[in-house]
CHARMM internal coordinates of N, CA and C (Angstrom, degrees):
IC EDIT
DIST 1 N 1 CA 1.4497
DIST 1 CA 1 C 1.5203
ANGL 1 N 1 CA 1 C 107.71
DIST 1 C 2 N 1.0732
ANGL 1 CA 1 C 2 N 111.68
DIHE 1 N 1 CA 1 C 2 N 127.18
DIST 2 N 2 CA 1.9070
ANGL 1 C 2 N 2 CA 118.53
DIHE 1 CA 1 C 2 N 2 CA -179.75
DIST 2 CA 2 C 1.5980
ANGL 2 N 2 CA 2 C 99.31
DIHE 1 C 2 N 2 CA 2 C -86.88
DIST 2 C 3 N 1.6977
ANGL 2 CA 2 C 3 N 108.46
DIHE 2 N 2 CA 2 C 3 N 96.41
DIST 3 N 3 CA 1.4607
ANGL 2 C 3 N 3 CA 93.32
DIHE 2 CA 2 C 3 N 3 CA -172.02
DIST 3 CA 3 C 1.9070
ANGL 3 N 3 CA 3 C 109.11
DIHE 2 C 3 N 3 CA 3 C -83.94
DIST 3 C 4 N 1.2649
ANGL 3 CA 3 C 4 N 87.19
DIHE 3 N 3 CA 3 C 4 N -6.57
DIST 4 N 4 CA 1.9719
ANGL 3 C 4 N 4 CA 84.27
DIHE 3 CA 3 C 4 N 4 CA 177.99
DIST 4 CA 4 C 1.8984
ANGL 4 N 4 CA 4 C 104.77
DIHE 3 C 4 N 4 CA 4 C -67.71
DIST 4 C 5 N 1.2672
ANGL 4 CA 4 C 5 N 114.18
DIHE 4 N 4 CA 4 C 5 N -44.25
DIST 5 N 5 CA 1.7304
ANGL 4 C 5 N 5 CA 113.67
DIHE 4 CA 4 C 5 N 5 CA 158.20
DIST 5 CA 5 C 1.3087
ANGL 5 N 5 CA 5 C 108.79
DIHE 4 C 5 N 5 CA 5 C -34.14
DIST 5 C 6 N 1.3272
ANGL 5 CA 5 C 6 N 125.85
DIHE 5 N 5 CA 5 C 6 N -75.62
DIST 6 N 6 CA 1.2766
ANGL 5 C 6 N 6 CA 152.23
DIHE 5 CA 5 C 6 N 6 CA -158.06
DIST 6 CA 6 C 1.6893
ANGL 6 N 6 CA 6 C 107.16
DIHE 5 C 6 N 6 CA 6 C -39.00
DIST 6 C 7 N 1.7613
ANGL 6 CA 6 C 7 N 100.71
DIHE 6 N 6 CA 6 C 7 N -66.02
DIST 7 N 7 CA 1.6809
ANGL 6 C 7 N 7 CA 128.05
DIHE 6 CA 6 C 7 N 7 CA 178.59
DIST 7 CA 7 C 1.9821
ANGL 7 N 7 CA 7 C 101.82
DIHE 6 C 7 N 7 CA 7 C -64.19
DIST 7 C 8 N 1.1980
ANGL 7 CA 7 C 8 N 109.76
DIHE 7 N 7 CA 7 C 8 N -26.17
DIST 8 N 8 CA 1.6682
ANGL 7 C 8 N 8 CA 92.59
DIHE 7 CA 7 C 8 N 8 CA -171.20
DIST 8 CA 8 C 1.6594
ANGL 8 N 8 CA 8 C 104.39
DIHE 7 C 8 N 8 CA 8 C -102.54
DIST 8 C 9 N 1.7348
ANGL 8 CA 8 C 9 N 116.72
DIHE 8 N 8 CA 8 C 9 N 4.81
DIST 9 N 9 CA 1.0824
ANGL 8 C 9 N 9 CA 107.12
DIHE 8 CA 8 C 9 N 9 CA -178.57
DIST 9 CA 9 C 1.4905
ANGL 9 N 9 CA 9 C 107.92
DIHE 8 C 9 N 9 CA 9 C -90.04
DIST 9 C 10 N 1.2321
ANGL 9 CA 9 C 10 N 86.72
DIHE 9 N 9 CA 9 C 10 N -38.01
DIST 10 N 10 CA 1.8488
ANGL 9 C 10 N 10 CA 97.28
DIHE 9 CA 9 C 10 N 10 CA 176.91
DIST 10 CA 10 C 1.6411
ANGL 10 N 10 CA 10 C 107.60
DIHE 9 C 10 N 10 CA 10 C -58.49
DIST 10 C 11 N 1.0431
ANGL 10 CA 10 C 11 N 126.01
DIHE 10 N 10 CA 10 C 11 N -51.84
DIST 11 N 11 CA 1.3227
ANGL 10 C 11 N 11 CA 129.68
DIHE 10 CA 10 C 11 N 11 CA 174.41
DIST 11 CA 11 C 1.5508
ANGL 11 N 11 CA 11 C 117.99
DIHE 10 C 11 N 11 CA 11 C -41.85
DIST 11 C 12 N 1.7037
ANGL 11 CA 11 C 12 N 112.61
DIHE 11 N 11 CA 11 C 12 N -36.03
DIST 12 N 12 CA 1.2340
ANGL 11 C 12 N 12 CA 109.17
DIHE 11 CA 11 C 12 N 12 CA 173.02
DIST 12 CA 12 C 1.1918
ANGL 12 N 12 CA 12 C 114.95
DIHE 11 C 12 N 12 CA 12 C -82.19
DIST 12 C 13 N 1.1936
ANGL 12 CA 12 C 13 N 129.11
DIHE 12 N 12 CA 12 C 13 N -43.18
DIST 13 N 13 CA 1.2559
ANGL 12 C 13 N 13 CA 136.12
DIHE 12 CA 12 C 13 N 13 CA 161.27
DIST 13 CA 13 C 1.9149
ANGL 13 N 13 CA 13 C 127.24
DIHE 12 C 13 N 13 CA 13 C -32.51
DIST 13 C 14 N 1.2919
ANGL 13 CA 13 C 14 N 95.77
DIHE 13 N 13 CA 13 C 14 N -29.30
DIST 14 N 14 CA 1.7584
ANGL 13 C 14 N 14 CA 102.05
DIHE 13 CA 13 C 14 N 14 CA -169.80
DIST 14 CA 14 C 1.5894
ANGL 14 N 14 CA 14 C 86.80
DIHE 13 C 14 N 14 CA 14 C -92.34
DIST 14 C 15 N 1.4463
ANGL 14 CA 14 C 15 N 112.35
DIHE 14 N 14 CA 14 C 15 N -43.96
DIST 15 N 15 CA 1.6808
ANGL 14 C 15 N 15 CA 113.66
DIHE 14 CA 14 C 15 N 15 CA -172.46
DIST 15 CA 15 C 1.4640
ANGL 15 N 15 CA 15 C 110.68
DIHE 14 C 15 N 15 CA 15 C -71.57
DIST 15 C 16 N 2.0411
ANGL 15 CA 15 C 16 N 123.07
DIHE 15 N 15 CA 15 C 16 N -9.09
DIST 16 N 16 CA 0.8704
ANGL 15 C 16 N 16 CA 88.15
DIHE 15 CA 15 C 16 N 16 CA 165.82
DIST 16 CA 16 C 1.9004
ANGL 16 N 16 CA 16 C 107.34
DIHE 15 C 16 N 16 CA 16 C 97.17
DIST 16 C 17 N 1.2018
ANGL 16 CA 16 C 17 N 118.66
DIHE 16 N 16 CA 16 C 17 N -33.92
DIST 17 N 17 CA 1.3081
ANGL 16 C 17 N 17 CA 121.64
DIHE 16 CA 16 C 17 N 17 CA 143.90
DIST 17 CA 17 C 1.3858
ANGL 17 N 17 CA 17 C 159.78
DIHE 16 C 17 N 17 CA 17 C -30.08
DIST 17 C 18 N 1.9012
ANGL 17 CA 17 C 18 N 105.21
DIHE 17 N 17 CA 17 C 18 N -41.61
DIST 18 N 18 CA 1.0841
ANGL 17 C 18 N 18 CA 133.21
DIHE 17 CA 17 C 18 N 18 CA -163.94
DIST 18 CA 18 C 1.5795
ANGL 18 N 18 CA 18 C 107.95
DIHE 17 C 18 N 18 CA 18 C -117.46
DIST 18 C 19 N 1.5536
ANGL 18 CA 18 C 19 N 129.52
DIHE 18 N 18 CA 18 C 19 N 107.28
DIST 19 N 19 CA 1.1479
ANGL 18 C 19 N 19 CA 115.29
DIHE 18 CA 18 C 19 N 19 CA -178.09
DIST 19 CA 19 C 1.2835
ANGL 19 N 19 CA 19 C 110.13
DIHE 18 C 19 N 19 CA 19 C -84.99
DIST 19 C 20 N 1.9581
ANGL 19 CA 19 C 20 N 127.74
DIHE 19 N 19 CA 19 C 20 N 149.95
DIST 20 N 20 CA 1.4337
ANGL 19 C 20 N 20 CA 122.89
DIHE 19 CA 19 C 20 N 20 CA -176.01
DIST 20 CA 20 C 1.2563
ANGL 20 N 20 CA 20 C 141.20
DIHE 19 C 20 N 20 CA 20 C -25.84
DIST 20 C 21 N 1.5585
ANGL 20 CA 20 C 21 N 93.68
DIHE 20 N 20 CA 20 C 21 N -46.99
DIST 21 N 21 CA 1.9748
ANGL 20 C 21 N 21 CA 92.07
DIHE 20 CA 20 C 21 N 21 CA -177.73
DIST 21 CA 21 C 1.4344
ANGL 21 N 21 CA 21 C 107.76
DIHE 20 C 21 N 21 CA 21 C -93.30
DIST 21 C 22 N 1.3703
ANGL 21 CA 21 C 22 N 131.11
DIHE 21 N 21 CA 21 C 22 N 7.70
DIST 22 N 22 CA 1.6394
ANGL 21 C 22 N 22 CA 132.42
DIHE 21 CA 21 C 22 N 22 CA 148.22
DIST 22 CA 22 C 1.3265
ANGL 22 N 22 CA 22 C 102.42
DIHE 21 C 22 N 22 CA 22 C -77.59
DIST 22 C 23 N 1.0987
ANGL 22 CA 22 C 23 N 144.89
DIHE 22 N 22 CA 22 C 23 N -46.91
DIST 23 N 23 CA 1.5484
ANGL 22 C 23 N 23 CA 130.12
DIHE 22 CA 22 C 23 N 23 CA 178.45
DIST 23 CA 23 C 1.5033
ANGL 23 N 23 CA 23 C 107.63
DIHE 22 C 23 N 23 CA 23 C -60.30
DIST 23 C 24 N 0.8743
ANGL 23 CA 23 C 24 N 120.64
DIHE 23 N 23 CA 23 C 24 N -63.61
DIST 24 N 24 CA 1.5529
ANGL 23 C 24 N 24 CA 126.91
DIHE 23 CA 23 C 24 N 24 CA -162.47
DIST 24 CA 24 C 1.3248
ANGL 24 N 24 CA 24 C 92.81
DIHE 23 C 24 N 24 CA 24 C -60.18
DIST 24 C 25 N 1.5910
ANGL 24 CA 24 C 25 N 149.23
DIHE 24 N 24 CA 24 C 25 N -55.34
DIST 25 N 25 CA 1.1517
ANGL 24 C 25 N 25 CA 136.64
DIHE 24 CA 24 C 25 N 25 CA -176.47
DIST 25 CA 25 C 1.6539
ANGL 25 N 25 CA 25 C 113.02
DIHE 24 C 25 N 25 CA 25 C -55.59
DIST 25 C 26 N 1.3091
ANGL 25 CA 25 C 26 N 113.89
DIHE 25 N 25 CA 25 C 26 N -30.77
DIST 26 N 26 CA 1.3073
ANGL 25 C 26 N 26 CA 134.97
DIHE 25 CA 25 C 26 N 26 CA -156.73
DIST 26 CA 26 C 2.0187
ANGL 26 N 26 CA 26 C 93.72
DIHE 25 C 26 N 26 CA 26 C -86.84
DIST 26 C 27 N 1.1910
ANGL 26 CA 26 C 27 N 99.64
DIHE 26 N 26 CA 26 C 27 N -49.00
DIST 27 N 27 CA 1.6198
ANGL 26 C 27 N 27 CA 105.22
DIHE 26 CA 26 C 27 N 27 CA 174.85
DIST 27 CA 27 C 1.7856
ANGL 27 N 27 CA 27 C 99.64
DIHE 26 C 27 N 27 CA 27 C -71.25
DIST 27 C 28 N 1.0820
ANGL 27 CA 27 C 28 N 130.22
DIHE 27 N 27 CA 27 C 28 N -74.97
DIST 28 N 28 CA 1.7603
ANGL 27 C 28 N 28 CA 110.66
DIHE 27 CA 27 C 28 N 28 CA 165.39
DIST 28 CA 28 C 0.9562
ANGL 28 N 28 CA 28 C 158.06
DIHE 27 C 28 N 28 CA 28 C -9.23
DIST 28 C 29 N 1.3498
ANGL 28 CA 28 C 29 N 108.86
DIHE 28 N 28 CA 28 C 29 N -45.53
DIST 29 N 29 CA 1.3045
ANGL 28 C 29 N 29 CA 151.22
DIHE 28 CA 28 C 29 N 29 CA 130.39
DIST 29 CA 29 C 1.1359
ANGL 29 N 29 CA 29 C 107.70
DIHE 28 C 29 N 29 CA 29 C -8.37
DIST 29 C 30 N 1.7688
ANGL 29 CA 29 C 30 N 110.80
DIHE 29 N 29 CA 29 C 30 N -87.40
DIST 30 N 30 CA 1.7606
ANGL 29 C 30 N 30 CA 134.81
DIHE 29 CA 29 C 30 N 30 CA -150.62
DIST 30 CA 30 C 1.3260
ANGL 30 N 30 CA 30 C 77.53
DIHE 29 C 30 N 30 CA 30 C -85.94
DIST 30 C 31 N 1.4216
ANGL 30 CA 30 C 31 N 147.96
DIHE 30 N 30 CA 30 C 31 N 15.18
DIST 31 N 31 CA 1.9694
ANGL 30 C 31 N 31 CA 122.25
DIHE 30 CA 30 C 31 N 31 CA 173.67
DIST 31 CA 31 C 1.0567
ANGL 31 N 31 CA 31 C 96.98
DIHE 30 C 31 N 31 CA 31 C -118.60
DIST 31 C 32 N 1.2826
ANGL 31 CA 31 C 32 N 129.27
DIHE 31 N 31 CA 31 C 32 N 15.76
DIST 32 N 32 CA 1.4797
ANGL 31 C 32 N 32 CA 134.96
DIHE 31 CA 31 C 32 N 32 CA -151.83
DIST 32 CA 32 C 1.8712
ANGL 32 N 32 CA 32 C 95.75
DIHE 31 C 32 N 32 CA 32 C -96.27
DIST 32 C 33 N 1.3350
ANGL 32 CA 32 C 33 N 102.54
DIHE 32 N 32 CA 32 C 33 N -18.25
DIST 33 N 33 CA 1.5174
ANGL 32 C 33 N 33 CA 103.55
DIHE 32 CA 32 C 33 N 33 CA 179.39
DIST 33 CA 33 C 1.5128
ANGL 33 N 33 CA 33 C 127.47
DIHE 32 C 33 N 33 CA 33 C -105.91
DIST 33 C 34 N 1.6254
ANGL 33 CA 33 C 34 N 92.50
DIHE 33 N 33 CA 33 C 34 N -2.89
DIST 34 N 34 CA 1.6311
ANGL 33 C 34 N 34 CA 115.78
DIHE 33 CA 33 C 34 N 34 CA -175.17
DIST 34 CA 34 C 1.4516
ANGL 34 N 34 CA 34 C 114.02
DIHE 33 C 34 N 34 CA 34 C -90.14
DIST 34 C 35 N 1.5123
ANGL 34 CA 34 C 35 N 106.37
DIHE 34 N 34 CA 34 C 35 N 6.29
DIST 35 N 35 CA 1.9476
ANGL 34 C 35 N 35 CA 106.59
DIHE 34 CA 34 C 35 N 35 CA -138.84
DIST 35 CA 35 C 1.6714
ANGL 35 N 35 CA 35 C 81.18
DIHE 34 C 35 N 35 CA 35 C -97.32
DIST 35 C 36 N 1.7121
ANGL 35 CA 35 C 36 N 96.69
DIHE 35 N 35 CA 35 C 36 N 140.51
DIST 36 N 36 CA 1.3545
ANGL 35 C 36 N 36 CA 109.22
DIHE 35 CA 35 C 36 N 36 CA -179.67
DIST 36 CA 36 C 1.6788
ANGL 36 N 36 CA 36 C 112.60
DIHE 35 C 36 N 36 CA 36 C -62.43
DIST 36 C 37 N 1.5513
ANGL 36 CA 36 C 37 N 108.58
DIHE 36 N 36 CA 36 C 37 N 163.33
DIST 37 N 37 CA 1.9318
ANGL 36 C 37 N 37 CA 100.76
DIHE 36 CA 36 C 37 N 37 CA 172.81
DIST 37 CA 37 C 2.1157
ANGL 37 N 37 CA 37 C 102.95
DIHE 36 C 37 N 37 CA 37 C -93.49
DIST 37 C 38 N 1.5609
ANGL 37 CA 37 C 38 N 99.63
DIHE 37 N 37 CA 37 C 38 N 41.76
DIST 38 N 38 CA 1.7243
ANGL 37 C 38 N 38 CA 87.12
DIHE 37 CA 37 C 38 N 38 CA -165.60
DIST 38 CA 38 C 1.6570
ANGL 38 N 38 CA 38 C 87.52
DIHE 37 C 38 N 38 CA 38 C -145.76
DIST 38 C 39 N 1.2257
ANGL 38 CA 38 C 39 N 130.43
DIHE 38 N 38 CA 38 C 39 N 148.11
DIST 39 N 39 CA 1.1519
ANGL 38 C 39 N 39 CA 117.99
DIHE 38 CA 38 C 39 N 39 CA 167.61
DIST 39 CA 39 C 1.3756
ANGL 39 N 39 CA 39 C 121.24
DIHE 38 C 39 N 39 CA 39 C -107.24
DIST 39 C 40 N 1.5873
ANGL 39 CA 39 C 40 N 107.97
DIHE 39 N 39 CA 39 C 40 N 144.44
DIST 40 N 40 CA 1.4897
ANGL 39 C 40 N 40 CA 92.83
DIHE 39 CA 39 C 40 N 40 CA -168.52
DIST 40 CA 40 C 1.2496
ANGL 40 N 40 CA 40 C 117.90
DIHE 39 C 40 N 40 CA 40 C -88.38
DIST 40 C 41 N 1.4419
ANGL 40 CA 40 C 41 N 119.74
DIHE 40 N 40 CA 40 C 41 N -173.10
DIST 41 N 41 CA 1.1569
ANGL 40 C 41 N 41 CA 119.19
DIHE 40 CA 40 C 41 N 41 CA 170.34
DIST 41 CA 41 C 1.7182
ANGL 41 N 41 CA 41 C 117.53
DIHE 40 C 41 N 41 CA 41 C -115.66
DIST 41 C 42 N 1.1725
ANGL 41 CA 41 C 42 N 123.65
DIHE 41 N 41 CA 41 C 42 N 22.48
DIST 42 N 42 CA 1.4810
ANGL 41 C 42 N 42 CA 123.86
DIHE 41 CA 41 C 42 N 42 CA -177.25
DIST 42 CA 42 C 1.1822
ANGL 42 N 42 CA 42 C 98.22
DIHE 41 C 42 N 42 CA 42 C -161.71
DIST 42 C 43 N 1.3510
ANGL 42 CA 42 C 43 N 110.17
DIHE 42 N 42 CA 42 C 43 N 164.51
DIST 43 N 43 CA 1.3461
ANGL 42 C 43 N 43 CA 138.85
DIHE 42 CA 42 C 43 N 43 CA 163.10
DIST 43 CA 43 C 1.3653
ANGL 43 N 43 CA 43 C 105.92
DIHE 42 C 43 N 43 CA 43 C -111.56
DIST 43 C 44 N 1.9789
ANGL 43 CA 43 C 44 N 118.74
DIHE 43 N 43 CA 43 C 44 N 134.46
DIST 44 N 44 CA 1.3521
ANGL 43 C 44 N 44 CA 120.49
DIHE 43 CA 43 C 44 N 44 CA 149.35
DIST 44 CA 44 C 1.3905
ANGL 44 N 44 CA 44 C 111.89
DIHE 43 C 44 N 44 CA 44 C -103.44
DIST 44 C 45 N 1.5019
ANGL 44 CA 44 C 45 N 124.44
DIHE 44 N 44 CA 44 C 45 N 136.12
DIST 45 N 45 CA 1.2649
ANGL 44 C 45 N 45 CA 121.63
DIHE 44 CA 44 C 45 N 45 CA 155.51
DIST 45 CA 45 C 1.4881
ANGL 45 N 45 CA 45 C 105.10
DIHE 44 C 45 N 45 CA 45 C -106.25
DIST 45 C 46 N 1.5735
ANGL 45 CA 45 C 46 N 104.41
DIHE 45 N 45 CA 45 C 46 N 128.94
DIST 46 N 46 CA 2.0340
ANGL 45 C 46 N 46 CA 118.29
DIHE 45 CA 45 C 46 N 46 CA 165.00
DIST 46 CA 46 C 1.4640
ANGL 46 N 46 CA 46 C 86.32
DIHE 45 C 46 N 46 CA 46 C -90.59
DIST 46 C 47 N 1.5361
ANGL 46 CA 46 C 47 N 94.34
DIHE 46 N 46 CA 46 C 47 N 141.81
DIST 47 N 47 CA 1.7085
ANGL 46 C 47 N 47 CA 115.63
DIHE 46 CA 46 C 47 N 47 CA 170.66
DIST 47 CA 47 C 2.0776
ANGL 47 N 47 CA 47 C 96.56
DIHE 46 C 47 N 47 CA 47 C -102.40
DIST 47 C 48 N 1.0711
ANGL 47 CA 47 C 48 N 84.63
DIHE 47 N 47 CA 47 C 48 N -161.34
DIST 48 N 48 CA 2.0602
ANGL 47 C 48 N 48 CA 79.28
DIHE 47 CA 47 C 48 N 48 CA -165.13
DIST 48 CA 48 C 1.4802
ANGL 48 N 48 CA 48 C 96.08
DIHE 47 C 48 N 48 CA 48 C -93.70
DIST 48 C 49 N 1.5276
ANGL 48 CA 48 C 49 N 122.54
DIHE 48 N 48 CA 48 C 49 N -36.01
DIST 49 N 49 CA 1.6217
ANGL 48 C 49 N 49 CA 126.40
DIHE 48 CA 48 C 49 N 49 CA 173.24
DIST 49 CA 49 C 2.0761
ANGL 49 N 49 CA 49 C 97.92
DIHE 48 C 49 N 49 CA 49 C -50.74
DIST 49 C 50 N 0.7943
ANGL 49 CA 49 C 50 N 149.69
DIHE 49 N 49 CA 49 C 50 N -17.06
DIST 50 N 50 CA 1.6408
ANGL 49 C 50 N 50 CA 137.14
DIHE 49 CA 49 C 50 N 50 CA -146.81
DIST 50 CA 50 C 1.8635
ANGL 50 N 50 CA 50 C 116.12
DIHE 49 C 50 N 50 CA 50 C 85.32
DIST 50 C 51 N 1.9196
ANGL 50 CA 50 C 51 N 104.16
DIHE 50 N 50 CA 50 C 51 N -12.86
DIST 51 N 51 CA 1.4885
ANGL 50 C 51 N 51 CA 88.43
DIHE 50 CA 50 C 51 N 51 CA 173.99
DIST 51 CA 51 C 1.4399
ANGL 51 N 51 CA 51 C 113.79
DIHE 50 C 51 N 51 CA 51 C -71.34
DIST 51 C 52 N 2.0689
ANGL 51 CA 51 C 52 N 93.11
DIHE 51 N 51 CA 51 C 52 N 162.33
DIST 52 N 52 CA 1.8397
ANGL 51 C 52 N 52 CA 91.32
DIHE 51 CA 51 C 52 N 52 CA 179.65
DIST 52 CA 52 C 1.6162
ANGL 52 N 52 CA 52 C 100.30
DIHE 51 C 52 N 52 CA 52 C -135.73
DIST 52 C 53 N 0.9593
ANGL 52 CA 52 C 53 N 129.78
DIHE 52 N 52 CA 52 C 53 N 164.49
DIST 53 N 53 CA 1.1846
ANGL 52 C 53 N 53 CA 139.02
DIHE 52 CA 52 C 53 N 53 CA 134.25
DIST 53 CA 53 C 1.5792
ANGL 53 N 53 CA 53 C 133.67
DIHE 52 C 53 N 53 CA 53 C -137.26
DIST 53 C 54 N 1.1233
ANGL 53 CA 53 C 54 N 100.64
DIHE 53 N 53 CA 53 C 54 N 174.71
DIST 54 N 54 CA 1.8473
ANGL 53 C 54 N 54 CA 109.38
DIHE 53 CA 53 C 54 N 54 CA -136.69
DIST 54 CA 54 C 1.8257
ANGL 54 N 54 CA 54 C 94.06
DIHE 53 C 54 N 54 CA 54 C -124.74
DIST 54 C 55 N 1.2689
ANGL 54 CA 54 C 55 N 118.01
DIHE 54 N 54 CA 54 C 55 N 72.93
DIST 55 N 55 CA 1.6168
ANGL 54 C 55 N 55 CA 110.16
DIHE 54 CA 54 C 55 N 55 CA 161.83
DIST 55 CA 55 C 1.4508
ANGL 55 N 55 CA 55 C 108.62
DIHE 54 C 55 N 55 CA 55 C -67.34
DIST 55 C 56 N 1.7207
ANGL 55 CA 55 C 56 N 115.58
DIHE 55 N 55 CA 55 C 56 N 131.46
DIST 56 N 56 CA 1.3538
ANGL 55 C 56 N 56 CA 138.55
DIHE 55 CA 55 C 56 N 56 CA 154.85
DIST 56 CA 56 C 1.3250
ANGL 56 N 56 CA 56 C 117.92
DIHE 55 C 56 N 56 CA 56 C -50.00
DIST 56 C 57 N 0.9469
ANGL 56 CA 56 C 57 N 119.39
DIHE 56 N 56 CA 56 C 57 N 137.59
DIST 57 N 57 CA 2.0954
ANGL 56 C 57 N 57 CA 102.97
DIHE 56 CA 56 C 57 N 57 CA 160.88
DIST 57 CA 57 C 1.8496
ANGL 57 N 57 CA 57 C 110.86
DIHE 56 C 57 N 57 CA 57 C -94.94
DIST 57 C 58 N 1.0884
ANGL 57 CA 57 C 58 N 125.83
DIHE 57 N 57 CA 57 C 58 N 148.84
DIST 58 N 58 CA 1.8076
ANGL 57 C 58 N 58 CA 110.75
DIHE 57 CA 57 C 58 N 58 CA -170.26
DIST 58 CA 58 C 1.4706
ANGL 58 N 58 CA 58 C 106.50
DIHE 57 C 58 N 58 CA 58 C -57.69
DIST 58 C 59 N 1.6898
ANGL 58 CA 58 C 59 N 94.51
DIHE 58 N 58 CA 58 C 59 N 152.17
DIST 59 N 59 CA 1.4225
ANGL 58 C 59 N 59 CA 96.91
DIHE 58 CA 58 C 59 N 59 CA 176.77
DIST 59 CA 59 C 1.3702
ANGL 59 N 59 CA 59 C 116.70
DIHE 58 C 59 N 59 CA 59 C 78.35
DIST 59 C 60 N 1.5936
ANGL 59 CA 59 C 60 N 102.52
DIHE 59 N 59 CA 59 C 60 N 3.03
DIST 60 N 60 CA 1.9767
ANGL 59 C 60 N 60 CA 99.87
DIHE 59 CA 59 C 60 N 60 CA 177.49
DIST 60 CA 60 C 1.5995
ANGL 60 N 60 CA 60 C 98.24
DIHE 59 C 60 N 60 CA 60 C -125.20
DIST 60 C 61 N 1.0097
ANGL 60 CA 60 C 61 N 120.61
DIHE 60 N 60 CA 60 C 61 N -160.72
DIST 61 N 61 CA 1.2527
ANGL 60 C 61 N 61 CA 117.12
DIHE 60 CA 60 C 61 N 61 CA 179.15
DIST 61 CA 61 C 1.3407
ANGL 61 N 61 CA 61 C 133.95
DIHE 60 C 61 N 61 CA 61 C 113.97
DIST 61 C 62 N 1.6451
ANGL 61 CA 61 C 62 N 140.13
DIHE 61 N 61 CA 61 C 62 N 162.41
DIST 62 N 62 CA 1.1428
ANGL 61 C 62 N 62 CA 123.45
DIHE 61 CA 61 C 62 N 62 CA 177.24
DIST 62 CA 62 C 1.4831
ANGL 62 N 62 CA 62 C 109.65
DIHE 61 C 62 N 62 CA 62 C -79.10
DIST 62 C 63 N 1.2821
ANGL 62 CA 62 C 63 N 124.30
DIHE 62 N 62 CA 62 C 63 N 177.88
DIST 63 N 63 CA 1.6658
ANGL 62 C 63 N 63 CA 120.42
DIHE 62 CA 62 C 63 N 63 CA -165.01
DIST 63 CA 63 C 1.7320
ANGL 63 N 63 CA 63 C 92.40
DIHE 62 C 63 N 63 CA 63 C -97.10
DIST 63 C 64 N 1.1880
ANGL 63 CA 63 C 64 N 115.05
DIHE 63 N 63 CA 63 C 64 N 127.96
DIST 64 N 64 CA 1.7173
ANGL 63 C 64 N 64 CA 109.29
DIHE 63 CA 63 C 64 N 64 CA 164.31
DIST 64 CA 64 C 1.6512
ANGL 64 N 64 CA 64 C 108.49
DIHE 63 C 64 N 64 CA 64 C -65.60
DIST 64 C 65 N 1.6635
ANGL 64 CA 64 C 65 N 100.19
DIHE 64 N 64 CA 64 C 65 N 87.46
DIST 65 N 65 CA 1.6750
ANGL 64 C 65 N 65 CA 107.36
DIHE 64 CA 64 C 65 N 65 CA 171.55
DIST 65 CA 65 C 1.8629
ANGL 65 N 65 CA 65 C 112.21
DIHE 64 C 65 N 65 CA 65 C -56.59
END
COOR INIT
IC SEED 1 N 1 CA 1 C
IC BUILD
């Protein structure tokens, strides 16, 4: 992760500089070096309270025991 990308995108963003889909390409970008050699099979989203949830991608998942 290129966190100097990371710190100056947010900066444009708070100032108001940076419109959405330039950040998000711009944040993509800087993860572009973080990216695992395995692919996963889920997504977690943390909300700002500590909640999370966990999207599957198809075909992954726990088994309905």
């Amino acid at each position: 992760m290129d966190s100097k990308t990371v710190t100056e995108v947010a900066a444009k963003s708070h100032a108001g500089t940076i419109s959405f889909p330039d950040g998000v390409a711009q944040l993509l970008e800087a993860s572009r070096s973080a990216t695992s050699p395995f692919c996963a099979e889920s997504v977690t989203y943390l909300g700002r309270q500590g909640d999370q949830h966990v999207e599957w991608f198809p075909g992954a998942g726990p088994s309905p025991d």
